[in-house]
C-alpha positions in Angstrom: 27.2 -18.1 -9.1 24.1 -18.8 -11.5 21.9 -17.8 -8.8 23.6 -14.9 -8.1 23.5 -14.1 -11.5 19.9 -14.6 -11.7 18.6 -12.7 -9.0 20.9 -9.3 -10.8 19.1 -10.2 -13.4 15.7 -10.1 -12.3 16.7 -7.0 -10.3 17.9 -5.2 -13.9 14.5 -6.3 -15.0 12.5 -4.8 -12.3 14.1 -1.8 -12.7 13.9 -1.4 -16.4 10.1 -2.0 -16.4 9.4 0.8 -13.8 11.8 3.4 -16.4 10.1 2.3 -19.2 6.4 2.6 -17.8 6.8 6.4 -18.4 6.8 7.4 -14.6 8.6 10.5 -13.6 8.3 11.5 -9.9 10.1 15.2 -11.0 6.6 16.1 -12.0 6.1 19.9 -12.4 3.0 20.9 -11.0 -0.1 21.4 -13.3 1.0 18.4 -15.4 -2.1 17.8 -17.5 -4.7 15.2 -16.5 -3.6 13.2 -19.6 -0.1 12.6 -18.2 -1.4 12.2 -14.7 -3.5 9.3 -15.6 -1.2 7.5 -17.7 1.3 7.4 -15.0 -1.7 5.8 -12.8 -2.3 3.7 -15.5 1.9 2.4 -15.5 1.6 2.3 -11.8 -1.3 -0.2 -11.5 -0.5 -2.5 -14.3 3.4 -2.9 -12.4 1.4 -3.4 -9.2 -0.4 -6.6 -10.6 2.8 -7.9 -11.7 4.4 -7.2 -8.7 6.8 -5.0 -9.7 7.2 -1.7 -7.4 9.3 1.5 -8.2 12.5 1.7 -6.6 12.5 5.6 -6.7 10.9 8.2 -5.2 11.3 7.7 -1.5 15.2 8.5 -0.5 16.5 10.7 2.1 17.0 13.1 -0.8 13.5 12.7 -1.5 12.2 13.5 2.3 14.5 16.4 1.9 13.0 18.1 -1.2 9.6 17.7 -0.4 9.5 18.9 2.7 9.9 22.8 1.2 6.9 21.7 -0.4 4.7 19.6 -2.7 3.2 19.2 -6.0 1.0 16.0 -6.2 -0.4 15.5 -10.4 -3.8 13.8 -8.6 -6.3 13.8 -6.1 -7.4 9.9 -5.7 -11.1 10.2 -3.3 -10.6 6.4 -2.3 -12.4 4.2 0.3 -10.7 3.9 3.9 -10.5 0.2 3.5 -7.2 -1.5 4.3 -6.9 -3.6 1.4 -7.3 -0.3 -1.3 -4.8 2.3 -0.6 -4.3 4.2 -3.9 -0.2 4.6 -3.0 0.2 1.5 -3.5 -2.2 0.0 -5.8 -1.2 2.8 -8.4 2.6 2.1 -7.2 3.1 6.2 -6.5 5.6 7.4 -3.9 6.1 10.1 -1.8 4.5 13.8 -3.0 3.0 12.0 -5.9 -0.9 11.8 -5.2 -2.8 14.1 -2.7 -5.5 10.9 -1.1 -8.5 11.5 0.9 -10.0 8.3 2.3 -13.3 7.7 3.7 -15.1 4.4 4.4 -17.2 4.2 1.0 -16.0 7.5 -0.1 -18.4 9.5 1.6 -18.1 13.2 1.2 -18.3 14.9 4.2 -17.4 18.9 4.6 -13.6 18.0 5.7 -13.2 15.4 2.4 -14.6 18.3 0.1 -12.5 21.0 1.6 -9.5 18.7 2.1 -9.7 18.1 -2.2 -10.8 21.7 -2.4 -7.4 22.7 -0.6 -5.2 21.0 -3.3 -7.4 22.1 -6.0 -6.7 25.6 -4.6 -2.8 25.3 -3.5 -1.3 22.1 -4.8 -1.6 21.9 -8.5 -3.2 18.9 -9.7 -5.4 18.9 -12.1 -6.1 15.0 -12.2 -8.6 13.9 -9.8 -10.0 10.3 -9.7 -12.5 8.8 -7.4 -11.8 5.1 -7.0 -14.1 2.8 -5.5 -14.0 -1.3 -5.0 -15.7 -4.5 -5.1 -17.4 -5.7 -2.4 -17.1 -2.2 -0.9 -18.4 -3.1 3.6 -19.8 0.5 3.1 -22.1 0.4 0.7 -23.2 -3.0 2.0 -23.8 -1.5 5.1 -25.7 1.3 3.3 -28.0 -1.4 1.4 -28.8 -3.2 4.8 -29.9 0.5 6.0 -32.4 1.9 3.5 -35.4 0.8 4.9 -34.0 3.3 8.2 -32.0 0.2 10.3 -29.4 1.8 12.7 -26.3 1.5 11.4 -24.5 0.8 14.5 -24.0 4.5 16.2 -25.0 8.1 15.2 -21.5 8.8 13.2 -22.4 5.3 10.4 -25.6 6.6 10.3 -24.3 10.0 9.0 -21.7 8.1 6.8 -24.5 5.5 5.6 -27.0 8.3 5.0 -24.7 10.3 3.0 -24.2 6.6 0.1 -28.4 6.3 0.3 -29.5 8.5 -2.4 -26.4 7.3 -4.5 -27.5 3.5 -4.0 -31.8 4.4 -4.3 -32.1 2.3 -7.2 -31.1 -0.9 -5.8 -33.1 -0.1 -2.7 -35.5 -3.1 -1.8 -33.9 -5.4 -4.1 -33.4 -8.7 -2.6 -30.3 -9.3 -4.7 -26.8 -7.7 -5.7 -24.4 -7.5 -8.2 -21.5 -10.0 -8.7 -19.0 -8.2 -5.8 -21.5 -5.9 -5.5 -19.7 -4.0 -8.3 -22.5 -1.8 -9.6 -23.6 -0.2 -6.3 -20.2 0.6 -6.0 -20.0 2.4 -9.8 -23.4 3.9 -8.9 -21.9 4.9 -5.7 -19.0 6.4 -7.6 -21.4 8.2 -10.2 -23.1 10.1 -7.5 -19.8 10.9 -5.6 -18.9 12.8 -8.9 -21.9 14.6 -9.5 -22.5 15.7 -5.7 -19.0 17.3 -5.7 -20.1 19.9 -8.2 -23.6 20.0 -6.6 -21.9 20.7 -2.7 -18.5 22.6 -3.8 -18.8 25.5 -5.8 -15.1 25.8 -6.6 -15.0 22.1 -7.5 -17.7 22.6 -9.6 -15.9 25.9 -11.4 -12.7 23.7 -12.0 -14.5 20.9 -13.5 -16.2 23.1 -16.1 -13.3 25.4 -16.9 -11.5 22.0 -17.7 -9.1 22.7 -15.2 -9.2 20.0 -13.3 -10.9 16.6 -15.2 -12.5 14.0 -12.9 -12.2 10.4 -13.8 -14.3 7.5 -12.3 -12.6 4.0 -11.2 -13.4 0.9 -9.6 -10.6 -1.1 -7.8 -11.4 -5.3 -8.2 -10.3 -6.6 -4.8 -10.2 -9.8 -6.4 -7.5 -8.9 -9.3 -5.4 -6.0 -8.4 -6.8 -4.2 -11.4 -8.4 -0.7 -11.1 -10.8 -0.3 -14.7 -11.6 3.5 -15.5 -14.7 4.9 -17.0 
């Protein structure tokens, strides 16, 4: 009976925490950036102490969205396995529009797919996350002197994260988790969105869509924001 007792407890607990976190996955679309990110915020900060949402992915969820969709962010994330932004920001279905690519690299089908929800989705929150110890950008280091990356697609991907990592080129040491080639990596993701996409570049200067810069710690859980 105590036990019982307990584990209704804890339950109550968990789900008091996710209401109170100021999460609300009947967002209308256009919801400011503001709002967006403070959601992102609650998500991450349950997902380090392991408590999840219990919303937000019923039948009568499925249902609704599929007439349509109105995600409040973009997350540009990396591809790896250990990062993906639904769960690391605790989000559920409809909530985030994600493109992943291994060390974020921005090829013409990330930038149109971002461009595409820019244009038809509604957010107006867009965040590109990095991580620690990121196997991209290590691979990239390894490859500035002009190594072969492996095949002729790395190569394109490991070519596209060189001029974002040229400062640490020949250096024959790294950052602690290799944490500030990835915020460099990050930096230059940003600013070559507005150099290659016109309508990104529009959006971010009008204000109407704010881009905010992130780096996910493998080692904590915790994703810190510039």
């Amino acid at each position: 009976m105590k036990k019982t007792f307990l584990l209704l407890l804890l339950s109550f607990t968990c789900l008091s925490f996710a209401k109170k976190s100021g999460d609300d996955h009947h967002h209308p679309a256009g919801v400011s950036p503001e709002v967006a990110m403070k959601w992102l915020k609650n998500g991450n900060a349950r997902f380090k102490k392991g408590f999840f949402r219990n919303d937000g992915a019923s039948q009568a969820d499925i249902k609704k969205l599929s007439e349509g969709q109105t995600p409040h962010s973009i997350v540009l994330s990396c591809s790896d396995s250990r990062v993906p932004p639904e769960i690391v920001f605790d989000q559920k279905l409809g909530e985030i529009f994600t493109v992943r690519t291994a060390g974020e690299a921005i090829d013409p089908s990330a930038i149109a797919s971002m461009e595409y929800a820019v244009e038809h989705l509604g957010p107006r929150n867009m965040v590109v996350m990095g991580h620690t110890n990121c196997g991209a950008i290590k691979a990239a280091l390894s490859t500035m002197d002009g190594a072969d990356a492996g095949s002729e697609n790395l190569n394109h991907l490991v070519h596209d994260l060189h001029p974002r990592l040229k400062e640490f080129k020949g250096s024959h040491s790294h950052s602690k988790n290799f944490e500030a080639e990835a915020w460099a990596n990050v930096d230059g993701i940003i600013k070559d969105l507005s150099l290659r996409s016109p309508l990104l570049a529009k959006k971010i200067k009008s204000g109407d869509i704010k881009v905010i810069p992130a780096l996910y710690h493998l080692e904590t859980g915790e994703v810190h924001f510039k």
